[in-house]
C-alpha positions in Angstrom: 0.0 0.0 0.0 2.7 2.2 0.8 4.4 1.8 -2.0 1.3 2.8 -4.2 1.3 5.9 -2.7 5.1 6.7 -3.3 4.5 6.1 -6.9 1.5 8.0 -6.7 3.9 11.3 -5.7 6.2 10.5 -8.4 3.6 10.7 -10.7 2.9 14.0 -9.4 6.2 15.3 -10.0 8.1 14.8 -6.4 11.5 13.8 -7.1 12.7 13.6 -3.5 11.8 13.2 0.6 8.7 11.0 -0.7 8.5 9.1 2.6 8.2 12.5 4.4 5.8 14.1 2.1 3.8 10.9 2.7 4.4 10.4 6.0 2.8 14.0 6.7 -0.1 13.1 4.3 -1.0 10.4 6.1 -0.2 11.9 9.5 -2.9 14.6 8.7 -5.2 12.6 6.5 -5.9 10.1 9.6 -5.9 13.5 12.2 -8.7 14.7 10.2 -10.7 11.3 10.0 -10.3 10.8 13.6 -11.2 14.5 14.7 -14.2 13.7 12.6 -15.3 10.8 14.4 -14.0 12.3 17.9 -16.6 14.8 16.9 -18.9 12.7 16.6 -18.8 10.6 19.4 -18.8 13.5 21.8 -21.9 15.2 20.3 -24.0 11.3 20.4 -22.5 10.8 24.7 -23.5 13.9 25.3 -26.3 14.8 27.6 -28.0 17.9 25.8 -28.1 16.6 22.3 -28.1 20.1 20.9 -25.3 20.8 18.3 -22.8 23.2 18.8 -21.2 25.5 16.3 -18.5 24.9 14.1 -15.9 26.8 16.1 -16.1 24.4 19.0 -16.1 21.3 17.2 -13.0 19.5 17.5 -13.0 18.2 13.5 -13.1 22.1 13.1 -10.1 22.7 14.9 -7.9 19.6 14.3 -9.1 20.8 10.4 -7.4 24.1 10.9 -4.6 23.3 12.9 -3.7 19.8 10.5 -4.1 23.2 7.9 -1.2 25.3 9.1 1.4 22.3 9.0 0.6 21.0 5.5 0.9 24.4 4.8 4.3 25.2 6.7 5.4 21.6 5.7 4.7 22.7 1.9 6.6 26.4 2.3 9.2 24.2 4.2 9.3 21.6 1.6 9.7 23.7 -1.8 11.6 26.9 0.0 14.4 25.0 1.1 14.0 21.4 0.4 13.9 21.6 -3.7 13.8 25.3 -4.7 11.2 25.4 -7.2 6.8 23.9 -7.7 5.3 22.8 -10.9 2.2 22.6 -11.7 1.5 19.0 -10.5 2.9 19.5 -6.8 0.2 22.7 -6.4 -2.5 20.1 -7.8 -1.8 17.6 -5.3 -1.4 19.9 -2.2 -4.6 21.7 -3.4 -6.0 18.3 -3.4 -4.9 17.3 -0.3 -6.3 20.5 1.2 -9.6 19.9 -0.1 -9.5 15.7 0.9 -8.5 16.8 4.8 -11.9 18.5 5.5 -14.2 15.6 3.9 -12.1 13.3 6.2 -13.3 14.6 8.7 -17.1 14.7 7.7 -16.9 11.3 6.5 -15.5 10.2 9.9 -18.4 12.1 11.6 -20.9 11.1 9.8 -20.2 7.3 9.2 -20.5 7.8 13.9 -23.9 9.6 13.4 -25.2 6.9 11.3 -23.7 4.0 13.5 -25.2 5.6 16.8 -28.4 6.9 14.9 -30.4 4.4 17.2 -29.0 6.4 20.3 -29.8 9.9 19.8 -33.0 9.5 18.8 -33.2 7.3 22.2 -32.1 10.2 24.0 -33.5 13.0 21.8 -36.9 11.3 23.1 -36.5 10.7 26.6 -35.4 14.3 26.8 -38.9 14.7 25.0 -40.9 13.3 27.7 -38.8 14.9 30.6 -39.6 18.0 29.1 -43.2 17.1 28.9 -43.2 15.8 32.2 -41.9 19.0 33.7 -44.5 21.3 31.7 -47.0 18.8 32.8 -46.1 19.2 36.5 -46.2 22.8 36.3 -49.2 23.3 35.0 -50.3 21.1 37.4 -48.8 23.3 40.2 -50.8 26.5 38.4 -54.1 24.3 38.5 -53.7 23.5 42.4 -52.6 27.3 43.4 -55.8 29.0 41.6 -53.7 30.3 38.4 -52.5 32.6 40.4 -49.0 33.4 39.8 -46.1 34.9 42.0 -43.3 37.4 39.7 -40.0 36.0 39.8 -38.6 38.0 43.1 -41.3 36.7 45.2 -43.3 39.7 45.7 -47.1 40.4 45.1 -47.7 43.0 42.3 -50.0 45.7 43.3 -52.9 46.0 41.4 -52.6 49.6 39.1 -53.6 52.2 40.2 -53.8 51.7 44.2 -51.4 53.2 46.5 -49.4 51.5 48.7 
């Protein structure tokens, strides 16, 4: 396998360090996929099932930071390493930009369709303890008249009177 992938860069041009330039690849091709899927697990064990943005998502940030070192790997690589780019290395690090971020969603979602089962478990017990909590409190505003007390405790007085 690895060997396919060394002829793979010298198809693309690389001439020398293919084990690193591989190496790296891999090392930030399988960071992504497993950010993805860490992701993924921590969004189905956890207890509010309500998603959170992309900025806290740890495929987002293992994305960005696995980013900056194929990028400082690539200025590393063709400033000092070999001196010049074609055409063909700019095609396969433009590729391999665009193949770490669907890494990562194929990692997530391949978890959310494995645990499907779960969250919608927990999506609907959370259902019912919310409905058994409006339940009870309206029960509460039954027994006590549907009369209602502000929030600091205090009677309102009625408008108008003087206190």
């Amino acid at each position: 396998m690895g060997e396919t992938y060394i002829d793979l860069l010298k198809a693309f041009g690389f001439k020398e360090m293919h084990i690193w330039i591989a190496t790296m690849s891999a090392l930030l091709f399988s960071a992504n996929l497993l950010g993805g899927i860490l992701s993924a697990l921590m969004f189905v064990n956890s207890s509010a099932l309500r998603p959170r943005p992309l900025k806290e998502r740890i495929s987002f940030r293992l994305f960005i930071l696995s980013e900056v070192v194929l990028l400082i790997f690539v200025l590393f690589y063709h400033a000092f390493m070999i001196e010049r780019m074609s055409v063909s290395h700019v095609i396969y690090w433009i590729s391999a930009m665009m193949m770490m971020p669907l890494l990562a969603v194929i990692g997530s979602q391949a978890i959310q369709v494995a645990f499907s089962g779960r969250v919608k478990a927990k999506a609907a017990a959370i259902k019912r303890q919310e409905q058994a909590a409006r339940a009870k409190r309206a029960e509460e505003m039954e027994l006590a008249g549907g009369k209602t007390v502000p929030a600091g405790g205090k009677k309102e007085h009625p408008v108008g009177k003087k206190t």
